[in-house]
C-alpha positions in Angstrom: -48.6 30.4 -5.9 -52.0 31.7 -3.9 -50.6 32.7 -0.3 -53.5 33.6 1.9 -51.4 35.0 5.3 -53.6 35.1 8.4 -53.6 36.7 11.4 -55.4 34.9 13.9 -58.4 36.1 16.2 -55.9 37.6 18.7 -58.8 39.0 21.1 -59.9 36.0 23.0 -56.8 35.5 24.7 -57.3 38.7 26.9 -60.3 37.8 27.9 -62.8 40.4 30.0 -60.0 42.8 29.0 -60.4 42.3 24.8 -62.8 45.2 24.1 -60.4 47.7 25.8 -57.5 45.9 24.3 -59.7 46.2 20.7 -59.9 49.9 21.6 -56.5 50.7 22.1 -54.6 48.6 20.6 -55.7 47.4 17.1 -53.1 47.4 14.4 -53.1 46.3 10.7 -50.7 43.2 10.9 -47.5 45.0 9.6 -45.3 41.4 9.4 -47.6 39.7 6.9 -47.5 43.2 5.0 -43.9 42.4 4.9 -44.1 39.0 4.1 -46.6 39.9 1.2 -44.4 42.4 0.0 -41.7 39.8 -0.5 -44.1 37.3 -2.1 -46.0 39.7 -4.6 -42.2 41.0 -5.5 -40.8 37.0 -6.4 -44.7 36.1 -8.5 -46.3 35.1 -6.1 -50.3 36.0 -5.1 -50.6 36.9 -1.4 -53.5 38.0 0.3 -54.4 38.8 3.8 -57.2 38.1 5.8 -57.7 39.8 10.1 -59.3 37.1 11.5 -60.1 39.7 14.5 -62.9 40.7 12.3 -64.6 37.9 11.0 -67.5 35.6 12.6 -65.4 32.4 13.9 -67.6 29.8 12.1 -66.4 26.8 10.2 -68.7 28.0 7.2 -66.6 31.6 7.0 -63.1 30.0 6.8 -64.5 27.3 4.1 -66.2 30.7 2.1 -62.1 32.3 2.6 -60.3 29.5 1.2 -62.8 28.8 -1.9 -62.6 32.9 -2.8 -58.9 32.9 -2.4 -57.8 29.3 -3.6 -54.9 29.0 -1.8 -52.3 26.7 -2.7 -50.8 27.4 1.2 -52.1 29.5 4.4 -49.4 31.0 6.4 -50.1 31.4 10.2 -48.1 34.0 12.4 -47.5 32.8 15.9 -46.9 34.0 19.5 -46.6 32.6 22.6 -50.3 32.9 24.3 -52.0 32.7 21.0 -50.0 28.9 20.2 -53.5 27.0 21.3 -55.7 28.9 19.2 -53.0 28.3 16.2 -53.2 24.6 16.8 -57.1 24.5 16.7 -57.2 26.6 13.7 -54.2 25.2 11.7 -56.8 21.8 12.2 -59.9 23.4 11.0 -57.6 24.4 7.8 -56.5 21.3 7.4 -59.6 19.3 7.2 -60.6 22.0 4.3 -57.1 20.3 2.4 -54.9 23.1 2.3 -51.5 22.8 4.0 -50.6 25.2 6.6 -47.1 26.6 7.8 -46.4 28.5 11.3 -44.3 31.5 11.6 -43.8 34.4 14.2 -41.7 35.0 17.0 -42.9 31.8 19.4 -41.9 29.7 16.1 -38.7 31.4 15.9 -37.8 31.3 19.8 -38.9 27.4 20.3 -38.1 26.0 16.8 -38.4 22.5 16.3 -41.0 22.2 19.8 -43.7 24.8 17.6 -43.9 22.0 15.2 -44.4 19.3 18.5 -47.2 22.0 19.8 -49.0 22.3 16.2 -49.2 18.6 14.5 -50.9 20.5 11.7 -48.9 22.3 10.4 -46.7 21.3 7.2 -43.5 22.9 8.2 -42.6 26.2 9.7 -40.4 29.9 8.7 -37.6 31.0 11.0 -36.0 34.6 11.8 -36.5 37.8 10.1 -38.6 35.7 7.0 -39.5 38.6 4.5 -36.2 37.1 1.7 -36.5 33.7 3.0 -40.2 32.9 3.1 -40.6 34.3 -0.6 -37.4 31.5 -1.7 -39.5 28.9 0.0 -42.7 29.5 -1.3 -40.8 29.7 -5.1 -39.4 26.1 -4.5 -42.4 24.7 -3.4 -43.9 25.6 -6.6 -41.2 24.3 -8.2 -41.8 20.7 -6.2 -38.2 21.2 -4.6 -37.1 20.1 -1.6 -37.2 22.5 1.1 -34.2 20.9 3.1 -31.6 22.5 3.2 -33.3 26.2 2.9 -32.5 28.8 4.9 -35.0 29.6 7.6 -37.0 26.6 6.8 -38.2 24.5 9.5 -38.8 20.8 9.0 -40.3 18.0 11.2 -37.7 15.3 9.5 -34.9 17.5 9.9 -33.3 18.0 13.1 -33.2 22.0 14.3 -29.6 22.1 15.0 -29.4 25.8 16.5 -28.7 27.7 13.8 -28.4 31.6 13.9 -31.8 32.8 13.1 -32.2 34.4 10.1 -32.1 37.8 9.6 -32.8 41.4 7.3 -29.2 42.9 7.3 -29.9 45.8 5.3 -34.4 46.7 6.4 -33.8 49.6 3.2 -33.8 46.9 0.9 -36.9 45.2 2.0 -40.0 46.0 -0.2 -42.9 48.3 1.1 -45.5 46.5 3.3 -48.0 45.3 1.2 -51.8 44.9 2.5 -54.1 43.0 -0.3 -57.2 42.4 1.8 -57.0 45.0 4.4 -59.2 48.1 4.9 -57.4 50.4 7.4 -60.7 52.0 8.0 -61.4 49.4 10.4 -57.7 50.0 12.7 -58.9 53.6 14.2 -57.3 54.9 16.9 -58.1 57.5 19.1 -55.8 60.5 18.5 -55.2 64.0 20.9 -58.2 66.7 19.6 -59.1 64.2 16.2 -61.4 61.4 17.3 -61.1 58.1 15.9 -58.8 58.1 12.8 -57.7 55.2 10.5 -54.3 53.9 11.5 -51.4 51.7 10.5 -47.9 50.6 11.9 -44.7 51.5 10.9 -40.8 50.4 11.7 -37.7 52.5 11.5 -35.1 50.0 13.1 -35.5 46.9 14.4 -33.3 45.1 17.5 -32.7 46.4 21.3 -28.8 46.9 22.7 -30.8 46.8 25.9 -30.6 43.1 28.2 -33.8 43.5 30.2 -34.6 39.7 32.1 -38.2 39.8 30.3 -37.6 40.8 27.0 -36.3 37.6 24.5 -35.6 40.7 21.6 -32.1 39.7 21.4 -32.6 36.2 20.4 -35.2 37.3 18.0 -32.9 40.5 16.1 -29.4 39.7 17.7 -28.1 42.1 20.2 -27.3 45.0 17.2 -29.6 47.5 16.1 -30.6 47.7 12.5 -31.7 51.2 11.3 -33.5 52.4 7.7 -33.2 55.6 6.3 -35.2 58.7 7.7 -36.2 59.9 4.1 -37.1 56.2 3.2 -39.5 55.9 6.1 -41.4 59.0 5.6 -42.0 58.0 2.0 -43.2 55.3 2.7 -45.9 57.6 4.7 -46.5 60.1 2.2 -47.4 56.9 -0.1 -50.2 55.4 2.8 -51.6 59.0 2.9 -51.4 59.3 -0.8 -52.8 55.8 -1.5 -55.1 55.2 1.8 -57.2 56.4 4.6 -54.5 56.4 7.2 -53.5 59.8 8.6 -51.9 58.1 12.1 -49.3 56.1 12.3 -47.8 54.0 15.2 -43.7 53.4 15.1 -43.3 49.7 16.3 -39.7 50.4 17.0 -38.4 49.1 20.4 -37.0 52.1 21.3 -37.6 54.7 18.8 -35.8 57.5 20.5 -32.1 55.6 20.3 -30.6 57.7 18.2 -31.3 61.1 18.7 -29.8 62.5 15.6 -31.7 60.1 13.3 -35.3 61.3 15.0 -34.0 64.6 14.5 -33.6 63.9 11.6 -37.2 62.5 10.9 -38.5 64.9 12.8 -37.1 67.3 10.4 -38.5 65.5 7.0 -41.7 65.0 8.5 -42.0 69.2 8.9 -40.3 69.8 5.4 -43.3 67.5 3.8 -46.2 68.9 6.2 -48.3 65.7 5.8 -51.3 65.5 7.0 -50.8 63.1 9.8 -49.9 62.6 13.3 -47.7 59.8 14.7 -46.5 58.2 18.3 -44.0 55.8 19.4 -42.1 53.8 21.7 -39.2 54.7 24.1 -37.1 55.0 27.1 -37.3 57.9 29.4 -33.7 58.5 29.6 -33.6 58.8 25.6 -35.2 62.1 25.6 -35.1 65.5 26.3 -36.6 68.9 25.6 -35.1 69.9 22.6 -35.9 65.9 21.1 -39.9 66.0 22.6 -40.2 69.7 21.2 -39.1 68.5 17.5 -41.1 65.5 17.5 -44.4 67.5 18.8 -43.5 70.0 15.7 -43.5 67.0 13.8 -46.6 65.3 14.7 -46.0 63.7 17.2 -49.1 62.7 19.7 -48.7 60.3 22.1 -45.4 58.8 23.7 -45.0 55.3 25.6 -42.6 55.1 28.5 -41.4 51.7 29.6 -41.6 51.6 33.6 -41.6 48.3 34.7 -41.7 49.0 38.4 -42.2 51.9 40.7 -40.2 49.9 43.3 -36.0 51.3 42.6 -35.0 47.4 43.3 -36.9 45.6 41.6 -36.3 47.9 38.3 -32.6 47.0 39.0 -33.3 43.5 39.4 -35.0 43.6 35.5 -31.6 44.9 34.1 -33.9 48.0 32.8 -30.6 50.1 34.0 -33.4 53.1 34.4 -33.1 55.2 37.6 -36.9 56.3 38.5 -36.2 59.9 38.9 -35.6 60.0 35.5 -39.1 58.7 34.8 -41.0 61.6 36.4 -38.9 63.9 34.4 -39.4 62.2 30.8 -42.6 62.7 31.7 -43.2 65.8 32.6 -40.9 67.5 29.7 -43.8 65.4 27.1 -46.5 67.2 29.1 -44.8 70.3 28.8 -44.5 69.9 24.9 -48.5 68.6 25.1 -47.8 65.0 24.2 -50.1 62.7 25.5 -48.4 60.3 27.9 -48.5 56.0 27.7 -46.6 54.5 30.8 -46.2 50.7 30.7 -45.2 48.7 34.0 -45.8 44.7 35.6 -46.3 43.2 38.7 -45.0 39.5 39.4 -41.5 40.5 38.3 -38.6 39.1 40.3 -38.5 39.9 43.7 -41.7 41.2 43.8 -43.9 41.2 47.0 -47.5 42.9 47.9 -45.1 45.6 49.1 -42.9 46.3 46.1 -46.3 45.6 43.9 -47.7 48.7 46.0 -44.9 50.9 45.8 -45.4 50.5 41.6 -49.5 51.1 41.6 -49.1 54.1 43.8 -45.7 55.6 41.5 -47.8 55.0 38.1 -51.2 56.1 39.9 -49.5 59.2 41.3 -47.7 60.6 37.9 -49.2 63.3 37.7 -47.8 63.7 34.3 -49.0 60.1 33.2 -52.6 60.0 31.0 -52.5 56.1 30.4 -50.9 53.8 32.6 -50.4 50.4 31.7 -50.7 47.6 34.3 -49.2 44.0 33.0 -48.3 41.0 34.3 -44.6 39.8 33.9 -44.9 36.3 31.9 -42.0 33.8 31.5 -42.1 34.0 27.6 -40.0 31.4 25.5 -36.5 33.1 25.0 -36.0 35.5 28.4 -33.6 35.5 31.0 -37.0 36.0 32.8 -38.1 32.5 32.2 -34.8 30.5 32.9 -35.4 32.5 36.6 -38.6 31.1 36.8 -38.4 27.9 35.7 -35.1 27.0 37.9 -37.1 28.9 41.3 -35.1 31.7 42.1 -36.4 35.2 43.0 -39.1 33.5 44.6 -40.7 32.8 41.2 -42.7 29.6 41.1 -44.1 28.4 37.4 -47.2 26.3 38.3 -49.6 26.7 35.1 -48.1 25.8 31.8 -50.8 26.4 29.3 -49.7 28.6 26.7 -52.7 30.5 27.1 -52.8 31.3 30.2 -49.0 33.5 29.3 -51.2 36.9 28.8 -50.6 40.1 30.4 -53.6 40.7 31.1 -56.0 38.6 33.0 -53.7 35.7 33.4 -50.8 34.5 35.1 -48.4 31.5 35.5 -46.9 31.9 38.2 -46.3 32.4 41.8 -44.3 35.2 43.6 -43.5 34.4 46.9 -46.9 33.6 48.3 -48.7 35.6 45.3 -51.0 32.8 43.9 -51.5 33.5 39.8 -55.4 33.8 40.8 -54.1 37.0 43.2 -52.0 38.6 40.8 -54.5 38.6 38.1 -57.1 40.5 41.1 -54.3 42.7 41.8 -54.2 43.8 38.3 -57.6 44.3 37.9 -57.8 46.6 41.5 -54.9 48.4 40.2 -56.1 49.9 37.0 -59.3 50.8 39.1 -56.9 52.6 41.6 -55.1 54.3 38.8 -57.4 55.3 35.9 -60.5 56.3 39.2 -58.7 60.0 39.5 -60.7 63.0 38.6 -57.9 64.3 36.5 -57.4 61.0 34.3 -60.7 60.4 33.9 -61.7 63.6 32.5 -58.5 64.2 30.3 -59.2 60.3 28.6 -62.9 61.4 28.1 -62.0 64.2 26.3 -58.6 63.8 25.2 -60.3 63.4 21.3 -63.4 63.4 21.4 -66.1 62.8 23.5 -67.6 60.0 21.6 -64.1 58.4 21.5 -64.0 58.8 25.2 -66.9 57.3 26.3 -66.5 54.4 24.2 -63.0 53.3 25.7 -64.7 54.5 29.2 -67.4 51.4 28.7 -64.6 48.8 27.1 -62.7 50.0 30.3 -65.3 49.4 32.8 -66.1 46.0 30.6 -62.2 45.0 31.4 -62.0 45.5 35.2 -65.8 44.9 36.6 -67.1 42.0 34.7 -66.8 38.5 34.5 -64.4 36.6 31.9 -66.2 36.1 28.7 -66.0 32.4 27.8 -66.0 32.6 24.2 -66.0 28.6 23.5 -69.6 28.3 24.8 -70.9 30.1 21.4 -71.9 27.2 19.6 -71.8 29.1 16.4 -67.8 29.8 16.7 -65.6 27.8 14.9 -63.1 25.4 17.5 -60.4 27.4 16.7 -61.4 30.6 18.9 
């Protein structure tokens, strides 16, 4: 069968903040690479299509499906992006080719993702790279789907079952991009400018409980792992085969096992590829001897999870993260000359203009901190964080339930304490002004790769935090689905 998997136009949903999310955040979709792996390996014809870079007009999608003749169009899902799913599952529809939904919102909500999007023929649960392929196989056989694992039907009830799930990720097949040109995912990189990029995983689950992550009822509460040697062939191949020379690890937390980064770390240096890398992690799973390998090894750039500057509220988020340990993670990366990502939210639990405070001026006064990343806390399908919200307690208050508005940047659902929604999103946006308007920050992000590089994220920066909203649906020339 034709499979054309897309990934929707993702940059609406943020809004005024898209261009500096397009900047610094554009990946290759890595789960449809999966998912195209597993179909190309069972007969099938897969082929993917970024919506994020194609004019949203009703004459572009009906050019897409008479190229690729697809027998079905496979839609990946999350929770803010749900509305734009819906209108675009509709435009597909009309053009007579059936549709179904996948992704984590489909997996967390089940049987309601099917209530939410009327257009879509039926929907793929769990881990779906084995199970998606088997359904695609019987539908070309004209079998019944019932009865299929991970298959999601409208006439049959969802009765809870464990989500499906990849118990062994060596045995999956390599990501597979048909359609995509990974000159068009740069990313800025330490001393090299803008350089072609793709994603990569090495493990996949979180033995961490944090109240706004849903992780463990996505993976279960294990933590799968693939082999080190595996993974870096799997790079040597891209570099071989592709443009890439960066790649980002999408692990949750990269750094769990030491040994086995260590161990990476070491493959990576025996090969000497020509490429550099970054990652995900916690700042009390590393130290000097770890940071000092992975910098021999390529390494760039490494993310911290903060949450809060406020010692409280962090406790209050399960994190179990003691802040002191936070300065020090990041000053032993500066000391090995990594470049430093810090992510933290305001509207957690608890949280009042006080404890909101205390986090802008901890993330704005890291000295060791080049990015910091300002979010706001959503109750997203599947979190301890929503069941808080939705029954009142911490002082949370959920008074907006438009899917869209569940972004963590620019938008907000909910009240803390007095906090309107409308007065944490102007928070936000004075924050990253506070933060990112120091000499020192300033200069290092202009000319951290290049200067060229620099300036560029400086304008999609300024776009973010100084400008009105773009309202994207008064283009008459874009499709309804964006």
């Amino acid at each position: 069968m034709n499979v054309l998997l897309l990934a929707p136009p993702w940059g609406e949903i943020y809004g005024r903040f898209r261009s500096v999310t397009r900047s610094l955040n554009l990946n290759p979709p890595l789960n449809l690479a999966y998912l195209a792996a597993a179909l190309k390996d069972a007969g099938h014809n897969p082929f993917i299509c970024d919506l994020e870079f194609e004019p949203r007009r009703i004459d572009v999608l009906k050019k897409l499906i008479h190229d690729h003749q697809p027998d079905l169009v496979g839609l990946t899902v999350t929770t803010p992006m749900m509305p734009i799913i819906v209108r675009l599952a509709a435009a597909i529809k009309s053009l007579g080719v059936p549709v179904v939904i996948g992704g984590p919102h489909v997996s967390l909500v089940r049987g309601e993702a099917l209530e939410q999007c009327p257009q879509a023929d039926f929907g793929v649960l769990g881990e779906a790279e084995e199970n998606f392929a088997r359904i695609i196989s019987a539908l070309g056989r004209g079998e019944s789907l019932e009865g299929l694992s991970g298959a999601l039907l409208r006439e049959v009830p969802d009765n809870g079952a464990t989500l499906p799930l990849a118990p062994d990720l060596d045995a999956l097949p390599e990501p597979y991009y048909p359609g995509i040109d990974f000159r068009n995912y740069p990313w800025s990189v330490k001393g090299k400018g803008q350089v072609p990029t793709r994603t990569i995983m090495t493990s996949r689950g979180c033995p961490f409980q944090c109240v706004f992550c849903g992780i463990e009822n996505l993976t279960g509460r294990g933590v799968r792992f693939r082999t080190e040697a595996m993974v870096v062939d799997e790079m040597e191949r891209a570099v071989r085969e592709s443009p890439v020379r960066h790649f980002v690890f999408v692990d949750d937390l990269l750094t769990l096992r030491r040994k086995r980064i260590m161990a990476l770390c070491e493959e990576l240096a025996k090969r000497d590829l020509p490429i550099t890398w970054e990652g995900d992690t916690r700042a009390d799973s590393v130290d000097e001897e770890l940071l000092s390998a992975m910098s021999r090894a390529g390494c760039t750039r490494v993310n911290f999870g903060i949450e809060s500057g406020d010692q409280e509220i962090l406790d209050g988020l399960r994190k179990k993260l003691k802040l002191p340990k936070v300065v020090e993670a990041f000053r032993m990366a500066k000391k090995f000359g990594l470049d430093t990502r810090g992510t933290a939210m305001i509207g957690n639990p608890g949280d009042t203009r006080e404890t909101i405070d205390a986090t802008i001026r901890f993330m704005g006064g890291l000295k060791n901190l080049d990015q910091p990343y300002l979010s706001i806390a959503q109750p997203y399908p599947g979190t301890e964080l929503r069941r808080i919200a939705l029954s009142g307690e911490s002082n949370l208050r959920v008074v907006d339930g438009q899917l869209d508005r569940m972004r963590r940047y620019g938008g907000a659902v909910m009240y803390v304490g007095d906090i309107s929604p409308e007065e944490l999103v102007k928070l936000q946006r004075r924050a990253l002004l506070r933060m990112y308007l120091r000499p020192r920050r300033i200069w290092y992000n202009l000319m951290r790769s290049s200067l060229r590089s620099g300036v560029s994220m400086a304008i999609a920066f300024a776009a973010g935090v100084l400008l009105p909203a773009p309202n994207y649906q008064k283009d008459e020339s874009v499709i309804d689905f964006a």
